[in-house]
Each structure stands twice: as C-alpha cells, then as structure tokens.
DRENTORKOL-3810 file (N, C-alpha, C; in nm, 4 decimals):
REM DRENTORKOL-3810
@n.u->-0.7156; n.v->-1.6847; n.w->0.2109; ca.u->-0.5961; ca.v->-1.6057; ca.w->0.2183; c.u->-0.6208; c.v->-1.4910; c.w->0.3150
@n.u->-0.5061; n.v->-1.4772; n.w->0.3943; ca.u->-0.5589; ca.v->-1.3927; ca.w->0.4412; c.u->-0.4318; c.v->-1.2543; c.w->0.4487
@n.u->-0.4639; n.v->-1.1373; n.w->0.4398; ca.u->-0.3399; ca.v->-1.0265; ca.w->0.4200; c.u->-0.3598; c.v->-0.9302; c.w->0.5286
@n.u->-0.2231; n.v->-0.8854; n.w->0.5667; ca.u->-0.1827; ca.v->-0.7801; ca.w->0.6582; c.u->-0.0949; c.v->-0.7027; c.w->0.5887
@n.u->-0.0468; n.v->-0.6000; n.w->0.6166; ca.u->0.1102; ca.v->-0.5375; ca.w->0.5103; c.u->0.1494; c.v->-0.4187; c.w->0.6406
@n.u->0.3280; n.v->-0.3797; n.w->0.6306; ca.u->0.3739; ca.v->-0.2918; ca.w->0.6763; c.u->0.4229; c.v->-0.2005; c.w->0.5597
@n.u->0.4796; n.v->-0.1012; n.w->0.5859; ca.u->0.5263; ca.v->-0.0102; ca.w->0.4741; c.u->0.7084; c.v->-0.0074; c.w->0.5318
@n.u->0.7583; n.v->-0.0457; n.w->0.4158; ca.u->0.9252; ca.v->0.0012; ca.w->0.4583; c.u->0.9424; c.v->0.0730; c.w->0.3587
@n.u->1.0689; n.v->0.1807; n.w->0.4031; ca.u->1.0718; ca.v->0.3093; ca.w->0.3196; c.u->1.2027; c.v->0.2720; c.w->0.2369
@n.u->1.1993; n.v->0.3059; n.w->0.1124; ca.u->1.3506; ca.v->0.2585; ca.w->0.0826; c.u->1.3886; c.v->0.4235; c.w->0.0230
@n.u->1.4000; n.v->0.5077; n.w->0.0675; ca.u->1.4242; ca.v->0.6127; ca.w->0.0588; c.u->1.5997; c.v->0.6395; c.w->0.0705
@n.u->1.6990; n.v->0.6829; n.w->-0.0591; ca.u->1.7998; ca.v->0.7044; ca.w->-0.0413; c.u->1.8485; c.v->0.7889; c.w->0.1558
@n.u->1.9492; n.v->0.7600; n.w->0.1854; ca.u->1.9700; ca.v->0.7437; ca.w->0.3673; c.u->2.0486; c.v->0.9267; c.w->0.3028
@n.u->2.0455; n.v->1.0249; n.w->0.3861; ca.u->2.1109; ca.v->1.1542; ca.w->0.4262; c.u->2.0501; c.v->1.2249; c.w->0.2836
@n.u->1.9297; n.v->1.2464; n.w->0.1959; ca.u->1.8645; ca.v->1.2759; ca.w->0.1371; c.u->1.8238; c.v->1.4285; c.w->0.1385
@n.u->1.8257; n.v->1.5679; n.w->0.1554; ca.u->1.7712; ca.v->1.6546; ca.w->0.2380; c.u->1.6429; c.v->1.6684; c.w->0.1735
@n.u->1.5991; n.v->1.6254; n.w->0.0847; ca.u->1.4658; ca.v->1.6204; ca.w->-0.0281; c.u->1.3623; c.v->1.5286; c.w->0.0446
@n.u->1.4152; n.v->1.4180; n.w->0.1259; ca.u->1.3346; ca.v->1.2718; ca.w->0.1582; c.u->1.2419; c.v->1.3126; c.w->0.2190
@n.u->1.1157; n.v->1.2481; n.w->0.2376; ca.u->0.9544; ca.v->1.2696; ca.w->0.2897; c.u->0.9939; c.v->1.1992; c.w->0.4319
@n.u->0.9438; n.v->1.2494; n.w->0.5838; ca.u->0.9737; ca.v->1.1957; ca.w->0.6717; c.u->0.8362; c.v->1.0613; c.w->0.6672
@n.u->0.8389; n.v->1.0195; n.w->0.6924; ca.u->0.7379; ca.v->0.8160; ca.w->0.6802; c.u->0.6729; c.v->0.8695; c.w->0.8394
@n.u->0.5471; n.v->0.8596; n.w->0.8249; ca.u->0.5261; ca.v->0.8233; ca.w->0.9786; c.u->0.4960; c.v->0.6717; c.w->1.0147
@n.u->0.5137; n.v->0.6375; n.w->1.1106; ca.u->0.5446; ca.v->0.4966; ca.w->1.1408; c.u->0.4517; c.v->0.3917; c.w->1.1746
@n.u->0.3299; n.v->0.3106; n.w->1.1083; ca.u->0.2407; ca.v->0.2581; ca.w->1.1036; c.u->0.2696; c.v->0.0816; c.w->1.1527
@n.u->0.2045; n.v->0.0455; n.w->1.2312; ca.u->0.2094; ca.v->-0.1194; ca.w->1.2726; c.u->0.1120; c.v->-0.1790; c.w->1.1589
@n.u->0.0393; n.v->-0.1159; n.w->1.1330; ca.u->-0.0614; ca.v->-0.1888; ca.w->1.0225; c.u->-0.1487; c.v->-0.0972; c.w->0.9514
@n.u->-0.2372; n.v->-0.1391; n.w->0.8008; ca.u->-0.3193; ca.v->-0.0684; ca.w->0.7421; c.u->-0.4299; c.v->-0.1148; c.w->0.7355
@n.u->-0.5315; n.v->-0.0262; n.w->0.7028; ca.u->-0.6755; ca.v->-0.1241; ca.w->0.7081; c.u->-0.7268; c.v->-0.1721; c.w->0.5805
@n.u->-0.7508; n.v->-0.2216; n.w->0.5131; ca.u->-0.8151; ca.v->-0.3063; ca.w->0.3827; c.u->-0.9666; c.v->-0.3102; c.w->0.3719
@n.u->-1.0060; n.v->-0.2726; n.w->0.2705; ca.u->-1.1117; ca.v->-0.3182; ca.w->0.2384; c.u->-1.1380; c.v->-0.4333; c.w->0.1054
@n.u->-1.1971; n.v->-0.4878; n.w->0.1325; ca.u->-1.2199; ca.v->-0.5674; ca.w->0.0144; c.u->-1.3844; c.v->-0.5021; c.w->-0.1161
@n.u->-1.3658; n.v->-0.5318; n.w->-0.2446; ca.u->-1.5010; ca.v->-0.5059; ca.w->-0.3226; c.u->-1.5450; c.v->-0.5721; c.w->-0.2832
@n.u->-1.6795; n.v->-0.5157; n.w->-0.3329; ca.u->-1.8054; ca.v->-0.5860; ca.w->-0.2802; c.u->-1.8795; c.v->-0.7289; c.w->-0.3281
@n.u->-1.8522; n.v->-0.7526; n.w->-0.4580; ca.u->-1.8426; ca.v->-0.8589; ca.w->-0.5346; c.u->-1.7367; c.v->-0.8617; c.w->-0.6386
@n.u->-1.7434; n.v->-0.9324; n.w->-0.7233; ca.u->-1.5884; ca.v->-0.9767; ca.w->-0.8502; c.u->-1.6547; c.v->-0.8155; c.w->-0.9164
@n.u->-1.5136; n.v->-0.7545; n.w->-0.9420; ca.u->-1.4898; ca.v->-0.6734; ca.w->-1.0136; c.u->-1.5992; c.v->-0.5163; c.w->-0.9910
@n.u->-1.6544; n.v->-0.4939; n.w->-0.8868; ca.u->-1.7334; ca.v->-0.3858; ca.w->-0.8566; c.u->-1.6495; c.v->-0.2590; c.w->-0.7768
@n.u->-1.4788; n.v->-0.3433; n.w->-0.7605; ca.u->-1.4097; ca.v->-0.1597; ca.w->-0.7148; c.u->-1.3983; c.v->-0.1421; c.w->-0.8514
@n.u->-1.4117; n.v->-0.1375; n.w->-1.0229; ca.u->-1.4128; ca.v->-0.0273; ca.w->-1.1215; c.u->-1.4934; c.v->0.0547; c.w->-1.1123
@n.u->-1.6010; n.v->0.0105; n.w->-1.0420; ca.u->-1.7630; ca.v->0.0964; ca.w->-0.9990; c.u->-1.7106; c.v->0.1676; c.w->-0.8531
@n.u->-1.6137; n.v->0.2030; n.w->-0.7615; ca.u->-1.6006; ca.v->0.2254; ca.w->-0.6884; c.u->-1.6678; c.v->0.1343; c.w->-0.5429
@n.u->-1.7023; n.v->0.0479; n.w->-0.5657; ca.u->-1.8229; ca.v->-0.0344; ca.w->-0.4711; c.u->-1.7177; c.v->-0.1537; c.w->-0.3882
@n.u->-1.7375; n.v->-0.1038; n.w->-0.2782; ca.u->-1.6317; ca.v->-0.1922; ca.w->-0.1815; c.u->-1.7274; c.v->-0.1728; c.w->-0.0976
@n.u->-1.6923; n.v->-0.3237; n.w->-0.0185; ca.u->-1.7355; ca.v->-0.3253; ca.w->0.1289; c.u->-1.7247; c.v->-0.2526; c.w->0.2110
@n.u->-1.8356; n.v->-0.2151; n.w->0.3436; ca.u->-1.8455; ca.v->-0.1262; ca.w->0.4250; c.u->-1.7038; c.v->-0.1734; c.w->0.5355
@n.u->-1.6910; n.v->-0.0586; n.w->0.6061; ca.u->-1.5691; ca.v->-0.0773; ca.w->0.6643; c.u->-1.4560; c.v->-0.1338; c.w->0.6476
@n.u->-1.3235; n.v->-0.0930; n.w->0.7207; ca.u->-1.2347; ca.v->-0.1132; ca.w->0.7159; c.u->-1.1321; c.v->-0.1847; c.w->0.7604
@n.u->-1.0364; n.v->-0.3168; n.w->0.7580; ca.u->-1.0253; ca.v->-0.3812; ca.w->0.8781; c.u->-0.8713; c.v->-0.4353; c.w->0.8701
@n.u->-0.7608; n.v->-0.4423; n.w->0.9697; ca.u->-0.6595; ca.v->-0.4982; ca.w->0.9463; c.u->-0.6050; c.v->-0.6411; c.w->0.9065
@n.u->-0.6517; n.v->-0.6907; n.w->0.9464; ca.u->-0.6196; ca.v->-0.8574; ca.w->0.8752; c.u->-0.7683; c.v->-0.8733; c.w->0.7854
@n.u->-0.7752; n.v->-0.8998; n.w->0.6379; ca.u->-0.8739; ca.v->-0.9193; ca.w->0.5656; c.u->-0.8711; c.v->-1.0614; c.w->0.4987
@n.u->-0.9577; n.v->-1.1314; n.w->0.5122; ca.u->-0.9674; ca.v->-1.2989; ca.w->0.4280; c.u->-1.0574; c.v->-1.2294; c.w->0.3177
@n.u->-0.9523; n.v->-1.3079; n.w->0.1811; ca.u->-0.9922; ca.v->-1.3021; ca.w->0.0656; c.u->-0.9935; c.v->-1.4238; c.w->-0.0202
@n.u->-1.0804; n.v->-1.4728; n.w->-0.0986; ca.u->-1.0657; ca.v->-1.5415; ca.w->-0.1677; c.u->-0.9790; c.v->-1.5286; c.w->-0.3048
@n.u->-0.9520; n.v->-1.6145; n.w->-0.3810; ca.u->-0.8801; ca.v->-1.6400; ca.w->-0.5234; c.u->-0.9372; c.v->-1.5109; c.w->-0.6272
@n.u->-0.8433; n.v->-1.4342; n.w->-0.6681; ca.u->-0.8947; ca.v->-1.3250; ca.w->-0.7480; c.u->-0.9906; c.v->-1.1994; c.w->-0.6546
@n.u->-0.9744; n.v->-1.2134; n.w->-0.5976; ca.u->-1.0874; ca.v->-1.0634; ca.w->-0.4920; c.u->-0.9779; c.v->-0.9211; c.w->-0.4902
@n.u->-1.0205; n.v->-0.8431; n.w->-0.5319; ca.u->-0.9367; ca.v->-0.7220; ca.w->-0.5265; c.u->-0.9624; c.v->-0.6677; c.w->-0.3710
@n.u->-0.8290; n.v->-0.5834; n.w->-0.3457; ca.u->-0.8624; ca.v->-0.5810; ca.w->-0.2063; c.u->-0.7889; c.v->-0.3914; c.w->-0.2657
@n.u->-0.7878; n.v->-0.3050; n.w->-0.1340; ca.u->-0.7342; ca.v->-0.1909; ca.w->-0.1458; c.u->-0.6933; c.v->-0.1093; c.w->0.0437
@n.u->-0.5777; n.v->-0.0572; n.w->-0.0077; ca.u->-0.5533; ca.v->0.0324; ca.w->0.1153; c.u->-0.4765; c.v->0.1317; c.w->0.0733
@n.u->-0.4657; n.v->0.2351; n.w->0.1867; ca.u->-0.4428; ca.v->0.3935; ca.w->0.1637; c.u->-0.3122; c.v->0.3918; c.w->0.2188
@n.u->-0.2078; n.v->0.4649; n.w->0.1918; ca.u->-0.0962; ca.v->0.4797; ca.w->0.2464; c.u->-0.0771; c.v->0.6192; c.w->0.2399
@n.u->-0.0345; n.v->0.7034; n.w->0.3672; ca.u->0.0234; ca.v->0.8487; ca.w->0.3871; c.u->0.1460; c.v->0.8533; c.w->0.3985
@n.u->0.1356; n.v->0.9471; n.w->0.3880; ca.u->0.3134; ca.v->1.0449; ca.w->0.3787; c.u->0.2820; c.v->1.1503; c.w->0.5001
@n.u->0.3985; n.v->1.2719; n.w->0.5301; ca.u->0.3964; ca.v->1.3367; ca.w->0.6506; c.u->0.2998; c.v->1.4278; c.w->0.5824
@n.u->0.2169; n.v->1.5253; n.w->0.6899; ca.u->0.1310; ca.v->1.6133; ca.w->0.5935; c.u->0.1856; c.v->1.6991; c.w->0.5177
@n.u->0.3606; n.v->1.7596; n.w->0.5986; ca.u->0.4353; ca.v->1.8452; ca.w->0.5431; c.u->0.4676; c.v->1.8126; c.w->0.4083
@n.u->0.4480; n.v->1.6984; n.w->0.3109; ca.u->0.5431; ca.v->1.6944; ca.w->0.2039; c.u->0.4032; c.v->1.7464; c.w->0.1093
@n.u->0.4684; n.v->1.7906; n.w->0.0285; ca.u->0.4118; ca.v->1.8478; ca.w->-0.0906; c.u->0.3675; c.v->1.7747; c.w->-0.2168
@n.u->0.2682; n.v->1.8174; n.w->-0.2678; ca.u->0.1908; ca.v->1.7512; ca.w->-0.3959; c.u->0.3167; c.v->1.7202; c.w->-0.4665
@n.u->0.3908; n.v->1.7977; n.w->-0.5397; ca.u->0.4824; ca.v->1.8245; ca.w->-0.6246; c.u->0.6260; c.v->1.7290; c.w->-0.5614
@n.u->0.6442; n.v->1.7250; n.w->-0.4393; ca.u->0.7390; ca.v->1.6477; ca.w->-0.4064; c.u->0.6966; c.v->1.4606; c.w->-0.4037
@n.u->0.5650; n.v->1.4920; n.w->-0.4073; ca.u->0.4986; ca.v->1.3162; ca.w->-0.3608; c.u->0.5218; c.v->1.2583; c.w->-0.5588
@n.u->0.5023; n.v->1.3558; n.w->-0.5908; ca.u->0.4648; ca.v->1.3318; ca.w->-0.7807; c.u->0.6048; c.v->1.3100; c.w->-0.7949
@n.u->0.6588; n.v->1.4137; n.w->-0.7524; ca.u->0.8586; ca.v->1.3555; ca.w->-0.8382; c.u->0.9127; c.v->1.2281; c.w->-0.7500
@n.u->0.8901; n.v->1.2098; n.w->-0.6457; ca.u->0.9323; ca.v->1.1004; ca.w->-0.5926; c.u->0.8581; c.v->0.9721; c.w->-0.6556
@n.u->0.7323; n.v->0.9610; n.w->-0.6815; ca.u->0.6449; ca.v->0.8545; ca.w->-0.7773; c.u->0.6975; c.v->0.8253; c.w->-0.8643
@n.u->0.7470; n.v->0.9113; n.w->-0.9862; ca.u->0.8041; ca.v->0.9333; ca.w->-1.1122; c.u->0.9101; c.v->0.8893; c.w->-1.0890
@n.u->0.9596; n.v->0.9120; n.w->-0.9636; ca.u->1.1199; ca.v->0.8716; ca.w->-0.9838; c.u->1.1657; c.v->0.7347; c.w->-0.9101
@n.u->1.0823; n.v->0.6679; n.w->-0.8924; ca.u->1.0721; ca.v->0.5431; ca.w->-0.8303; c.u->1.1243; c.v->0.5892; c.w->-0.6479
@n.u->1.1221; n.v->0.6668; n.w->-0.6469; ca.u->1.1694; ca.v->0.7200; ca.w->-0.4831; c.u->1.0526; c.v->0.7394; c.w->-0.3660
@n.u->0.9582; n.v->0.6678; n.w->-0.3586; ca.u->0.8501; ca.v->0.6766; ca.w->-0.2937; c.u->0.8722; c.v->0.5542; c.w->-0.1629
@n.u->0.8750; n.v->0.4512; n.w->-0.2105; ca.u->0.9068; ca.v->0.3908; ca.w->-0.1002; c.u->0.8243; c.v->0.2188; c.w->-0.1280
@n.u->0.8453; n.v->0.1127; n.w->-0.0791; ca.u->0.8050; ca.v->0.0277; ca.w->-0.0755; c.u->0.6843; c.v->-0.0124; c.w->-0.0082
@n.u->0.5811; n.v->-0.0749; n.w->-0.0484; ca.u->0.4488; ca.v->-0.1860; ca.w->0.0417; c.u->0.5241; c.v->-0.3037; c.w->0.0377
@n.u->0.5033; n.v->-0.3521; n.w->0.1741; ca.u->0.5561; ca.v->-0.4832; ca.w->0.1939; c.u->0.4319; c.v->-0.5660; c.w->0.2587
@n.u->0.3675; n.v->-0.6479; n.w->0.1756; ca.u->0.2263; ca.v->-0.7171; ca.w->0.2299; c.u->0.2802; c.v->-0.8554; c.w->0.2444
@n.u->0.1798; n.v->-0.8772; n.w->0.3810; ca.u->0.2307; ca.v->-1.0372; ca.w->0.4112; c.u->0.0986; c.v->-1.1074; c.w->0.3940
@n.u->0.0937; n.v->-1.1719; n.w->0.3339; ca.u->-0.0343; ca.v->-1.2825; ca.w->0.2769; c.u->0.0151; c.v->-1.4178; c.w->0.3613
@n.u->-0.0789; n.v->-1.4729; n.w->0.4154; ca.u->-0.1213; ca.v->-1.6184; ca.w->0.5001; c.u->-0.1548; c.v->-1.7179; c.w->0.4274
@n.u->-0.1207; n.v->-1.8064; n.w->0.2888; ca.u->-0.2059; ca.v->-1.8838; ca.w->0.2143; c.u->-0.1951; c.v->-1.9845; c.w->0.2583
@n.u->-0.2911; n.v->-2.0845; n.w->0.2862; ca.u->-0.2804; ca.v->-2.2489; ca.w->0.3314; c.u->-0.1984; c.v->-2.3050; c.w->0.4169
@n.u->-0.1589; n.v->-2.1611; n.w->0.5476; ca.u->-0.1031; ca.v->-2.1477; ca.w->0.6441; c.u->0.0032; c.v->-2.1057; c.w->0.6413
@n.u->0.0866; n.v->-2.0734; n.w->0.5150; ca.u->0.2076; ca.v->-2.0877; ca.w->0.4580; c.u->0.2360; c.v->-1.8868; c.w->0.4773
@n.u->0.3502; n.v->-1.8402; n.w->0.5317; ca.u->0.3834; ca.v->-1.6940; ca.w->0.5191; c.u->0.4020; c.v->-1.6226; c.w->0.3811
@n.u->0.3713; n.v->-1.6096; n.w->0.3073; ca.u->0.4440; ca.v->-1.5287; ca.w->0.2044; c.u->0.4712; c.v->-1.3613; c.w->0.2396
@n.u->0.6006; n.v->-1.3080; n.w->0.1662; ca.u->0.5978; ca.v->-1.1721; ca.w->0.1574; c.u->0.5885; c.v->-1.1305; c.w->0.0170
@n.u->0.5412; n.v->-1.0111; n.w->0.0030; ca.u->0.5606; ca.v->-0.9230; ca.w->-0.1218; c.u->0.5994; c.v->-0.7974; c.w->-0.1682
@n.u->0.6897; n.v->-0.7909; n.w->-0.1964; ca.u->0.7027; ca.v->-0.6274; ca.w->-0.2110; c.u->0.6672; c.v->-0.5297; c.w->-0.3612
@n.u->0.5967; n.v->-0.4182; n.w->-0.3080; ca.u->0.5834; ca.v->-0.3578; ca.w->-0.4189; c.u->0.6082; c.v->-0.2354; c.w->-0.4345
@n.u->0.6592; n.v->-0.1906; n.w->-0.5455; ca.u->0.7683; ca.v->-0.0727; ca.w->-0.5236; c.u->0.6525; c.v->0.0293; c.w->-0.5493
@n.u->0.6361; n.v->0.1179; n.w->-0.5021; ca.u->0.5710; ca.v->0.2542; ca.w->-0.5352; c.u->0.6059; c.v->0.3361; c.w->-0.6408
@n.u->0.6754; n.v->0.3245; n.w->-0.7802; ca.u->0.7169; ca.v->0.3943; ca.w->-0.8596; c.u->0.8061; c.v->0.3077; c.w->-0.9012
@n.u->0.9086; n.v->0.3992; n.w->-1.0006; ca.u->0.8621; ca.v->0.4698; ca.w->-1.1056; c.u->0.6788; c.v->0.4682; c.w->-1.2078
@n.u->0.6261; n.v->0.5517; n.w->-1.2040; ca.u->0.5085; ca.v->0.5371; ca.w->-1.3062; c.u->0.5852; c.v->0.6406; c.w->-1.4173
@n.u->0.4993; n.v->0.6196; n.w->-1.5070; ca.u->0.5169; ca.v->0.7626; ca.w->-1.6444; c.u->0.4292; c.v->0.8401; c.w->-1.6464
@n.u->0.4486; n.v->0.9244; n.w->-1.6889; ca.u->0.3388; ca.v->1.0813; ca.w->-1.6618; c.u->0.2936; c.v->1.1253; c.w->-1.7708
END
C-alpha cells in the first residue's frame, strides 16, 4: 500500500473566526519502527512523501495551521468539529482509494 494525503479545509466560507490553511502539495509520513512501537514513541528515521506500508503498520503525519491562530482558537475549532478535513489517498493493488477524516469534533 502505498499513501500520500492533501489537506482540504472544510471551514464554514465568510467566517471572521476561520484559521487561514496554508497551502501544502503534500505531507511527509513516517512509518513505526516495528508492529506497535509508535506507543513507545519509536518510528522510523526520516521522513518521506509517498510511504509503502504493509497490512496493519501505523503510519503518522503533522499537519499546521497559520502561526497566527491561537492555542485557544485551534482547541475550540477541534471541539467543535471546525478544524478541517485530511484527505489521504492510499494506492492498494493498484487500485486509488480516498479517505477522509474529519479533524473533530473530540470531547474535552
């Protein structure tokens, strides 16, 4: 398998509260280092945009916001499901899939 992802913002449109997105072509991934060693924090060295993973491999990437937005504004937008979407595209057995995953709501 192999994964890439973009970020689309689904941020209500004329908002004056909304976080400006800066605009990324891709993120970098790391994969753990063996089954189940990111609870230990233990991931592979470096970082890379298209990552091949096998069946069950946890993988991880970082997503920013503008520097201007605030702790307190990133937390109520989380909470309030207003953060914005990951949209990862996985390659399986040549086949495209997309996925989206919403950034929020969590509970506090």
């Amino acid at each position: 398998m192999k994964v890439g992802s973009k970020l689309r913002c689904d941020l209500p449109d004329g908002n004056e509260d909304d976080i400006e997105q800066r605009p990324q072509d891709h993120y970098l991934w790391q994969i753990e280092e063996r089954p189940n060693s990111w609870e230990n924090l233990e991931w592979r060295s470096g970082e890379i945009s298209e990552i091949t993973a096998g069946p069950g491999a946890t993988l991880r990437t970082y997503i920013g916001v503008h520097d201007q937005a605030t702790d307190q504004g990133v937390r109520r937008r989380l909470v309030q499901g207003r953060l914005g979407t990951l949209v990862v595209i996985f390659t399986i057995d040549g086949q495209v899939v997309e996925r989206r995953i919403s950034l929020g709501p969590i509970r506090t």
